[in-house]
NUKOLVO-52153 format. One record per residue (C-alpha): residue number from 1; residue in three letters; x, y, z. Coordinates in nm, 3 decimals. Layout:
# residues N
<seq:NUM | type:ala | x:X | y:Y | z:Z> $
...
//
This chain:
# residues 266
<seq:1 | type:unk | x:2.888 | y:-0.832 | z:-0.656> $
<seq:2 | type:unk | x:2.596 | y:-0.562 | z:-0.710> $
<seq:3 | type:unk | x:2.612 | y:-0.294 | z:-0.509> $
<seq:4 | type:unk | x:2.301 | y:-0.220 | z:-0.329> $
<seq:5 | type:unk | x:2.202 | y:0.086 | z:-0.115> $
<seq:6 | type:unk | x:1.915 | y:0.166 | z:0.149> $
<seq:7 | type:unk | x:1.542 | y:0.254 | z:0.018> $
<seq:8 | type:unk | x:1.411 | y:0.572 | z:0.052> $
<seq:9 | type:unk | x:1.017 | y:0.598 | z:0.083> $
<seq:10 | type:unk | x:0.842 | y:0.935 | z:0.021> $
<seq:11 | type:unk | x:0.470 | y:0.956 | z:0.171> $
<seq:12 | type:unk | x:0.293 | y:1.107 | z:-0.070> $
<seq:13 | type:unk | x:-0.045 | y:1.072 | z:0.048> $
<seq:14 | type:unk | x:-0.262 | y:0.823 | z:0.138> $
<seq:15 | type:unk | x:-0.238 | y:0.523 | z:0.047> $
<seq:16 | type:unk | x:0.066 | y:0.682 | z:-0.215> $
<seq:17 | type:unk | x:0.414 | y:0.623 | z:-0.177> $
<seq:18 | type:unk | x:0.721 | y:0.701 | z:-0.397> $
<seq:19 | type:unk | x:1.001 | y:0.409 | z:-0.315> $
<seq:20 | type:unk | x:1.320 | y:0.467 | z:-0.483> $
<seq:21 | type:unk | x:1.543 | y:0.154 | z:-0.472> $
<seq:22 | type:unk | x:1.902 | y:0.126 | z:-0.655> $
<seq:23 | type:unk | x:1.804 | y:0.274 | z:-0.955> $
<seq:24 | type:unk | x:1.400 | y:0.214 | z:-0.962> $
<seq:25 | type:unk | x:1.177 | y:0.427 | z:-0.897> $
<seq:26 | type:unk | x:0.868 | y:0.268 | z:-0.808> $
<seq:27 | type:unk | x:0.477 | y:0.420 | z:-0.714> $
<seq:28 | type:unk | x:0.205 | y:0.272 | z:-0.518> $
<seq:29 | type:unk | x:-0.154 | y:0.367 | z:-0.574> $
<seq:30 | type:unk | x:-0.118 | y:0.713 | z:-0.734> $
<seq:31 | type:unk | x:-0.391 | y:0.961 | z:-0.606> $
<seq:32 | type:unk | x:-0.325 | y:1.294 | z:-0.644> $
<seq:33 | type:unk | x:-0.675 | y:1.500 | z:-0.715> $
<seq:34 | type:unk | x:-0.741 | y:1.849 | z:-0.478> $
<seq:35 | type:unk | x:-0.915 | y:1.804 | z:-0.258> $
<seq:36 | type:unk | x:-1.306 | y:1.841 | z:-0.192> $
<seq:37 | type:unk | x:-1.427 | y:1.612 | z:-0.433> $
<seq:38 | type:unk | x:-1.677 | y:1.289 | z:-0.330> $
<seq:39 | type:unk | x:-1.617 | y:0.986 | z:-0.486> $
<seq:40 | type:unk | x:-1.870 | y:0.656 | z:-0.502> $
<seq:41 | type:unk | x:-1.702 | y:0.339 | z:-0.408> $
<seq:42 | type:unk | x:-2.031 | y:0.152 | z:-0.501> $
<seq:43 | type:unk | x:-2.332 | y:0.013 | z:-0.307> $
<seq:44 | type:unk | x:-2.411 | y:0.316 | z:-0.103> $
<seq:45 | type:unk | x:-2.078 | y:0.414 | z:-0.031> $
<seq:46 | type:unk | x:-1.930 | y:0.721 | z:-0.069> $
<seq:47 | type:unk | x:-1.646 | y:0.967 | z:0.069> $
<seq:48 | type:unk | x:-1.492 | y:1.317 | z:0.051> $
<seq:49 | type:unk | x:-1.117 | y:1.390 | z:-0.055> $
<seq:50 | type:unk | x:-1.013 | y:1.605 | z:0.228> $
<seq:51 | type:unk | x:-0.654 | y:1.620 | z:0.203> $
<seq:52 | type:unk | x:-0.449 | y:1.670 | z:-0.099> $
<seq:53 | type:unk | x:-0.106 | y:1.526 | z:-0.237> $
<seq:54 | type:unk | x:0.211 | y:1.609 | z:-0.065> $
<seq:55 | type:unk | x:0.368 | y:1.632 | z:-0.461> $
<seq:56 | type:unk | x:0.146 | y:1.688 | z:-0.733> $
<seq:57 | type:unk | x:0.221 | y:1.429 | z:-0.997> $
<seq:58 | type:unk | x:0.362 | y:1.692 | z:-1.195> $
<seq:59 | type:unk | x:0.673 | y:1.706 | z:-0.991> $
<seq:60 | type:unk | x:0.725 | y:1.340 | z:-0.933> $
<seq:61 | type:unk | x:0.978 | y:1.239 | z:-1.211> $
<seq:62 | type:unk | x:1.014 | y:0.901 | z:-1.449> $
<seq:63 | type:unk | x:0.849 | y:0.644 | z:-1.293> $
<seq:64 | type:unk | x:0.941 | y:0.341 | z:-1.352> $
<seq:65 | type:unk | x:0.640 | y:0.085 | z:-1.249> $
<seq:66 | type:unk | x:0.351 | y:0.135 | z:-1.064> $
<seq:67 | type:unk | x:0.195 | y:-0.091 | z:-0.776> $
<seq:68 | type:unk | x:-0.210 | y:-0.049 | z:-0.787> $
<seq:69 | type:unk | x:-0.338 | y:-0.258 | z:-0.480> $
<seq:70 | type:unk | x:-0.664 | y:-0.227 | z:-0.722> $
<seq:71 | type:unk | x:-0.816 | y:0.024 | z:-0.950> $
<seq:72 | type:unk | x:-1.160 | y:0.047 | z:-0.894> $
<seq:73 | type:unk | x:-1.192 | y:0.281 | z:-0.625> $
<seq:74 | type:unk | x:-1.112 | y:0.644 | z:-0.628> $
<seq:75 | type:unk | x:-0.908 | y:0.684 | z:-0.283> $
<seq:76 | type:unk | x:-0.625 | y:0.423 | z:-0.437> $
<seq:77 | type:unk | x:-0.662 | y:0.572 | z:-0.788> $
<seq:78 | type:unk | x:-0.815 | y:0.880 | z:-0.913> $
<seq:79 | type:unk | x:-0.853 | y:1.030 | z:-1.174> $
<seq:80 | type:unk | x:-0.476 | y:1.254 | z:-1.172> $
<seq:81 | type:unk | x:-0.351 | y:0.839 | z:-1.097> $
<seq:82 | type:unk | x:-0.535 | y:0.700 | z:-1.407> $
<seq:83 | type:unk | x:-0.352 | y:0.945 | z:-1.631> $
<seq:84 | type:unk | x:-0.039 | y:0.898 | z:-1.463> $
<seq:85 | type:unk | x:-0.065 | y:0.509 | z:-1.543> $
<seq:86 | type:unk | x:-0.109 | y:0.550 | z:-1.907> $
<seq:87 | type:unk | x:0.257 | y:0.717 | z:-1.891> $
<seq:88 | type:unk | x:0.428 | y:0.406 | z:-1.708> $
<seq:89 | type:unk | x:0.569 | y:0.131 | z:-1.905> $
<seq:90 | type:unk | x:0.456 | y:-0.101 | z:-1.616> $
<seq:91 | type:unk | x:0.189 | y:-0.136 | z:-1.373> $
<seq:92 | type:unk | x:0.159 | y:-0.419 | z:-1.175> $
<seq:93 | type:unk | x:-0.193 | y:-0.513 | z:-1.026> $
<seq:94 | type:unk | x:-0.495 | y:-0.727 | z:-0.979> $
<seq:95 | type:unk | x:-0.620 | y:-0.955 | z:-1.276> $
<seq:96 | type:unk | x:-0.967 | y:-0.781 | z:-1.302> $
<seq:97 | type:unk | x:-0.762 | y:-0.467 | z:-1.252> $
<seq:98 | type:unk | x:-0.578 | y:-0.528 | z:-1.552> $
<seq:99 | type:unk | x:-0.793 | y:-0.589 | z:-1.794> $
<seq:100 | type:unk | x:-0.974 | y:-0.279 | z:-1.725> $
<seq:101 | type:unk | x:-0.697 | y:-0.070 | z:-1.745> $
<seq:102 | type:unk | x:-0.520 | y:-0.258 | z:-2.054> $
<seq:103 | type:unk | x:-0.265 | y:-0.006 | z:-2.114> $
<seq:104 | type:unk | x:0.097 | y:-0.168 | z:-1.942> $
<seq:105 | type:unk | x:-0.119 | y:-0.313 | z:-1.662> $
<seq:106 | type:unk | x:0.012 | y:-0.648 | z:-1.578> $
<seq:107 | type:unk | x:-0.214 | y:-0.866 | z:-1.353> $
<seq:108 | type:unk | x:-0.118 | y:-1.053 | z:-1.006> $
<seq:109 | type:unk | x:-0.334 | y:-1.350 | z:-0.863> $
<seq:110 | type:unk | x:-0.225 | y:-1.375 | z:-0.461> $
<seq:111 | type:unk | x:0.138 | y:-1.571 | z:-0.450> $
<seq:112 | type:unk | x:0.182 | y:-1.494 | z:-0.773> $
<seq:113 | type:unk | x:0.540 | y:-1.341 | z:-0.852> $
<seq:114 | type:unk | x:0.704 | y:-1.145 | z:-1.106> $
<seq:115 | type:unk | x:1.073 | y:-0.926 | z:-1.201> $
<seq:116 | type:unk | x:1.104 | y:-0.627 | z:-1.246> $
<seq:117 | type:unk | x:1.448 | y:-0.618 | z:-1.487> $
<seq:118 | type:unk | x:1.667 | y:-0.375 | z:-1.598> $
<seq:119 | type:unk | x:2.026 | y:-0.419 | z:-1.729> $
<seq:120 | type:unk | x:2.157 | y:-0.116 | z:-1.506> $
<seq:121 | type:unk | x:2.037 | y:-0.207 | z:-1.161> $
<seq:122 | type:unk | x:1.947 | y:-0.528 | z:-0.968> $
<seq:123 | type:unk | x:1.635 | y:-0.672 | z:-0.995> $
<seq:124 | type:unk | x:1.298 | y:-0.679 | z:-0.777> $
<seq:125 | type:unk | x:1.133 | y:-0.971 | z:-0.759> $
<seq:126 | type:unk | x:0.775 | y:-0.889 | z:-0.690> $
<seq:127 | type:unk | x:0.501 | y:-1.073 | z:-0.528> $
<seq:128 | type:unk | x:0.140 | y:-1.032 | z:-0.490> $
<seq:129 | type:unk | x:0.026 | y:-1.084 | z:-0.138> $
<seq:130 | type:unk | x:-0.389 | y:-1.132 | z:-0.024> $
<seq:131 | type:unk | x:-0.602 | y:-0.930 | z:0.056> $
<seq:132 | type:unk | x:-0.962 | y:-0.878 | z:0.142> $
<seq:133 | type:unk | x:-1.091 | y:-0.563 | z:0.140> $
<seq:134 | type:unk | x:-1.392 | y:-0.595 | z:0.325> $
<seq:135 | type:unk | x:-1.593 | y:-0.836 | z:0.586> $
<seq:136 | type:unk | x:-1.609 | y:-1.284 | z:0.527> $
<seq:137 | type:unk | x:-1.803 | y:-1.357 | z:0.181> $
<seq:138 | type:unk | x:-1.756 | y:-0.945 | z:0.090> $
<seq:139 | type:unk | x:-1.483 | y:-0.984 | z:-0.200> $
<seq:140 | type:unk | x:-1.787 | y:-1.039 | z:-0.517> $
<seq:141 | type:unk | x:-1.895 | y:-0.654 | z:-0.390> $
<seq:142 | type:unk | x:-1.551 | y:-0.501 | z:-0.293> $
<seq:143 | type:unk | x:-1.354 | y:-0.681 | z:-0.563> $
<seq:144 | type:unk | x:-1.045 | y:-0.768 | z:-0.593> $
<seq:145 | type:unk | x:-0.719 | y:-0.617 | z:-0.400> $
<seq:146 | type:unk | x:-0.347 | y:-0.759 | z:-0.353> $
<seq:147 | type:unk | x:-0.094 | y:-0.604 | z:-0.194> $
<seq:148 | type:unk | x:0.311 | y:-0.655 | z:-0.260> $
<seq:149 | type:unk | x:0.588 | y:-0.788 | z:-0.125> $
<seq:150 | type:unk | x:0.925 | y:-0.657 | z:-0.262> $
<seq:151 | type:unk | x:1.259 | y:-0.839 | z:-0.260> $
<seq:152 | type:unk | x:1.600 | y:-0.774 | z:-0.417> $
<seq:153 | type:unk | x:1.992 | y:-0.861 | z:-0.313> $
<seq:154 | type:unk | x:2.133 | y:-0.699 | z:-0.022> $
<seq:155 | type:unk | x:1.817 | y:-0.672 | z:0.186> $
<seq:156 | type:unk | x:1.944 | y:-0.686 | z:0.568> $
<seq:157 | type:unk | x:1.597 | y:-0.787 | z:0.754> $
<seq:158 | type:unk | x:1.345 | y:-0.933 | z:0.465> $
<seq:159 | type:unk | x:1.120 | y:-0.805 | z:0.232> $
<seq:160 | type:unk | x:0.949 | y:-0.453 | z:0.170> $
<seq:161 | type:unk | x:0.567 | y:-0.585 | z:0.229> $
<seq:162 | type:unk | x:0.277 | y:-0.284 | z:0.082> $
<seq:163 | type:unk | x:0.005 | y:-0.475 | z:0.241> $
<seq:164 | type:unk | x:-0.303 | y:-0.314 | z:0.036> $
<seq:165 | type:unk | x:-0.621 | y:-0.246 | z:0.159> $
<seq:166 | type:unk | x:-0.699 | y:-0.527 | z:0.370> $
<seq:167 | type:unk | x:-0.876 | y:-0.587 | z:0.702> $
<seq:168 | type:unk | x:-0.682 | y:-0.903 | z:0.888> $
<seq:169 | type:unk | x:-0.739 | y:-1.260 | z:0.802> $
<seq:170 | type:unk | x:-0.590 | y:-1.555 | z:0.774> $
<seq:171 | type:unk | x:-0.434 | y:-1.589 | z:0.484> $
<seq:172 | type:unk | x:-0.288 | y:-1.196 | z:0.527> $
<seq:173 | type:unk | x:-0.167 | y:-1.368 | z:0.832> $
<seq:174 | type:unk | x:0.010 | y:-1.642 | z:0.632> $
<seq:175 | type:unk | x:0.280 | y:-1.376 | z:0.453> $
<seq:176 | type:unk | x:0.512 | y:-1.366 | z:0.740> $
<seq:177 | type:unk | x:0.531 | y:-1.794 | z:0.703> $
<seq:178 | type:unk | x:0.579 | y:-1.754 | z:0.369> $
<seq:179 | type:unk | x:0.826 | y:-1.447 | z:0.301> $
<seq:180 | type:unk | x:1.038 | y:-1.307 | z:0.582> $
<seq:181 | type:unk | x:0.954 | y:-0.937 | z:0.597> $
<seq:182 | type:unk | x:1.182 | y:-0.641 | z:0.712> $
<seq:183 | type:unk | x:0.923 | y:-0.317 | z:0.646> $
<seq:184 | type:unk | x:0.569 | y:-0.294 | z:0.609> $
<seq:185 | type:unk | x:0.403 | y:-0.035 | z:0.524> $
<seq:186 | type:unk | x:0.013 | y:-0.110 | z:0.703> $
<seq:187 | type:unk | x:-0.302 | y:0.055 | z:0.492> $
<seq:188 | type:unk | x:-0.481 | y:0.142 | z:0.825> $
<seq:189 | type:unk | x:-0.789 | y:0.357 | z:0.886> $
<seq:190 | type:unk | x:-1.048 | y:0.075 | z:1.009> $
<seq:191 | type:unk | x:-1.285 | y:0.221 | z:0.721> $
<seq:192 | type:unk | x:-1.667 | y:0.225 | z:0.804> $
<seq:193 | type:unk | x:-1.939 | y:0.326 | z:0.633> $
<seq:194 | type:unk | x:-2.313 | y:0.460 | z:0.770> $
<seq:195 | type:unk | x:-2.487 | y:0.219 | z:0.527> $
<seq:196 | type:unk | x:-2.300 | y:-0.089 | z:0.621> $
<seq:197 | type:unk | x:-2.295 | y:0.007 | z:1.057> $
<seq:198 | type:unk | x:-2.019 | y:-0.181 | z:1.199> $
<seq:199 | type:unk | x:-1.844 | y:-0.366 | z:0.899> $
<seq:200 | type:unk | x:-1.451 | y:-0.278 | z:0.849> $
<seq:201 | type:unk | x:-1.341 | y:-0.239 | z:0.507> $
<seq:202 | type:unk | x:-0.970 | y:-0.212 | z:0.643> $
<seq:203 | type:unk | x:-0.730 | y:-0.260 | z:0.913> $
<seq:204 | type:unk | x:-0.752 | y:-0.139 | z:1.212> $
<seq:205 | type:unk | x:-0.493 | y:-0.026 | z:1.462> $
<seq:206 | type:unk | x:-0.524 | y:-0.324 | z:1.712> $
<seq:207 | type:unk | x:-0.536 | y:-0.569 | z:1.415> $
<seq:208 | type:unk | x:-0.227 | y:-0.396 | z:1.309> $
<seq:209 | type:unk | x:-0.080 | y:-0.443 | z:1.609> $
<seq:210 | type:unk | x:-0.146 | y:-0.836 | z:1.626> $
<seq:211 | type:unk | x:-0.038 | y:-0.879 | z:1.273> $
<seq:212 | type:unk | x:0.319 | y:-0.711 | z:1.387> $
<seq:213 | type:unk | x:0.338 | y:-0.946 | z:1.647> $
<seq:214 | type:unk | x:0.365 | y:-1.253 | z:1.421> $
<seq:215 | type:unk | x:0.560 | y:-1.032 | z:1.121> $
<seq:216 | type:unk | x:0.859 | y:-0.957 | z:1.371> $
<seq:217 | type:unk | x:0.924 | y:-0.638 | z:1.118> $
<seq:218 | type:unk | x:1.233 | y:-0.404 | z:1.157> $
<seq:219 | type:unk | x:1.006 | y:-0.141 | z:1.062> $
<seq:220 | type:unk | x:0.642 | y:-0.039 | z:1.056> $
<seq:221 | type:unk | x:0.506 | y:0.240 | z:0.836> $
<seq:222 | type:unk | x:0.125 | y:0.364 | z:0.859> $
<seq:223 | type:unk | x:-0.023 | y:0.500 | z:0.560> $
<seq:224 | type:unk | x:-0.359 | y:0.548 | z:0.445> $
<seq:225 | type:unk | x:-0.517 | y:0.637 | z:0.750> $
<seq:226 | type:unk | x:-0.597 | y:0.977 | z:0.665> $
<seq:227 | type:unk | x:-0.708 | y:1.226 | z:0.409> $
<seq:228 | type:unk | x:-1.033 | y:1.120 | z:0.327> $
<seq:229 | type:unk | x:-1.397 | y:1.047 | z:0.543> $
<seq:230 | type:unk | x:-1.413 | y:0.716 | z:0.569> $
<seq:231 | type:unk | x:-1.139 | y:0.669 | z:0.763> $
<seq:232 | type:unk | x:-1.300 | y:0.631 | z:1.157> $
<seq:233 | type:unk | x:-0.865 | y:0.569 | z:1.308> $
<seq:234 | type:unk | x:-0.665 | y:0.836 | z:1.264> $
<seq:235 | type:unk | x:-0.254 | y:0.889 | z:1.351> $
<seq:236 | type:unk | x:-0.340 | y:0.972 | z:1.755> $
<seq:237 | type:unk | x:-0.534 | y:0.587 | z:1.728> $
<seq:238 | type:unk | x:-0.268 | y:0.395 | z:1.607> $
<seq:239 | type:unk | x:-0.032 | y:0.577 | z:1.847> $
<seq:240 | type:unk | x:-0.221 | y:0.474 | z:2.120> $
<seq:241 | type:unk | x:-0.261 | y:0.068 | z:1.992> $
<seq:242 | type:unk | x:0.135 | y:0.054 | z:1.965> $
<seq:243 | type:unk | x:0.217 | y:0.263 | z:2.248> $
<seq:244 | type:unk | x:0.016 | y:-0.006 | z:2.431> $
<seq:245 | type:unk | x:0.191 | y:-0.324 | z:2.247> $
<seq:246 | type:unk | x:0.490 | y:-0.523 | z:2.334> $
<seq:247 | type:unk | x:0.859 | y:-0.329 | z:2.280> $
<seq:248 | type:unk | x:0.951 | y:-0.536 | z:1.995> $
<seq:249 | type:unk | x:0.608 | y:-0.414 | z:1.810> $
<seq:250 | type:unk | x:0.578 | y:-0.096 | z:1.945> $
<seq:251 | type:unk | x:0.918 | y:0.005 | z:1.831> $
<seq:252 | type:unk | x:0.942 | y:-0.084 | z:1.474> $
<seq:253 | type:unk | x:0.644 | y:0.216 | z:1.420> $
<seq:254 | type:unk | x:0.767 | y:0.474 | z:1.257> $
<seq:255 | type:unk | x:0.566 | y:0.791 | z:1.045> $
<seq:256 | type:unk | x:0.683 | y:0.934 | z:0.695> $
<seq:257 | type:unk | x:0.706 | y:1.299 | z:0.656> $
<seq:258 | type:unk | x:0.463 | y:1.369 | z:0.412> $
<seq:259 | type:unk | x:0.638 | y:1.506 | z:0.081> $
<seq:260 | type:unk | x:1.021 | y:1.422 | z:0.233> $
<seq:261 | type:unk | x:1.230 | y:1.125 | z:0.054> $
<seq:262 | type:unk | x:1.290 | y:0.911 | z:0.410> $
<seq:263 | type:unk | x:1.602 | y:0.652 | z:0.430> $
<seq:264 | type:unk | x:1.499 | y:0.315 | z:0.465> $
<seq:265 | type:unk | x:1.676 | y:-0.019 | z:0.612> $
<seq:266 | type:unk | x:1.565 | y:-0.255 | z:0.483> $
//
């Protein structure tokens, strides 16, 4: 039988996160610039970098594959992230995503599912979840985004879920009838932009809240809802939305640490 031991997750920064799981060693969205910078996420859009990396990618280790939600804008991969990739011997992403990175960069249609293998530990079985990263008919201007649901033996309560930069809809809302989930860890922020008013380009804290409902998770894990401009929900938002949700949502949130290696059930 193959022995299998809790996750730990390590919030690096937005939407980064180091998960180290019986043996791997796995990174989502790397982003580690300073920061101050502005970056141009096309069409009139832009943001400011105002929080750095807990670890600068410098001290992060061997990495064994990295999970890129998508590559085309700079708060879910910079430029630090893009050299980091060309290191990896396997990034897993979208199909547009992959061709323009080439190097390693395996791409992931929605439902589509992969291994990761190695004859040391047990394997991960990988699939891509959807996402839309933006309002209905958005996706030929946003592009393309998946998220990730992660499952290997011994998991107690379901699958490891990185949803990606998504706002809710109804094929996000399909995952939970499709793959039982034990953690998620929610890209939040409810991103707006002055050019485009009212539009969401992410999740926001109430949607969060009614996607829990119908997940059921053991635990909930915010990230990327801070560090940057364009996020209009920060941490004391998404407080409030769960404080205000049913017990068996509003006690499966829990926050990361920034920079500290956090135990996991799974």
């Amino acid at each position: 039988m193959t022995t299998t031991e809790p996750p730990r997750i390590t919030h690096i920064g937005g939407p980064t996160t180091l998960i180290e799981a019986n043996g791997w060693r796995l990174l989502t969205d790397p982003t580690f610039d300073p920061p101050g910078r502005r970056y141009t996420f096309g069409w009139g859009t832009s943001s400011a970098k105002t929080t750095g990396p807990a670890i600068p990618a410098t001290d992060l280790g061997p990495i064994d594959a990295v999970l890129l939600s998508h590559d085309h804008h700079g708060d879910n991969l910079d430029d630090t992230g893009r050299t980091l990739v060309t290191t990896v011997g396997t990034v897993l992403t979208t199909v547009p995503g992959a061709r323009r990175l080439h190097h390693h960069a395996q791409g992931l249609r929605p439902w589509q599912t992969t291994r990761l293998t190695h004859p040391d530990r047990p394997a991960i079985e990988v699939t891509a979840t959807p996402c839309r990263h933006g309002p209905p008919l958005s996706g030929p201007i946003v592009g393309d985004v998946i998220g990730f649901a992660l499952r290997w033996e011994g998991q107690r309560h379901g699958a490891l879920w990185i949803t990606g930069d998504t706002v809710l809809t109804r094929r996000v809302r399909q995952v939970p009838t499709r793959i039982p989930i034990g953690t998620v860890l929610l890209h939040l922020g409810g991103v707006r932009f002055p050019v485009t008013g009212p539009l969401r380009y992410s999740m926001t804290a109430r949607q969060a809240v009614r996607l829990c409902a119908a997940l059921r998770p053991h635990t909930t894990i915010p990230v990327h809802y801070e560090g940057w401009q364009h996020f209009q929900e920060p941490r004391d938002v998404i407080e409030r939305a769960f404080a205000d949700a049913p017990p068996a949502v509003r006690d499966t949130l829990r926050w990361l640490p920034p920079g500290e290696p956090t135990t996991v059930t799974v």
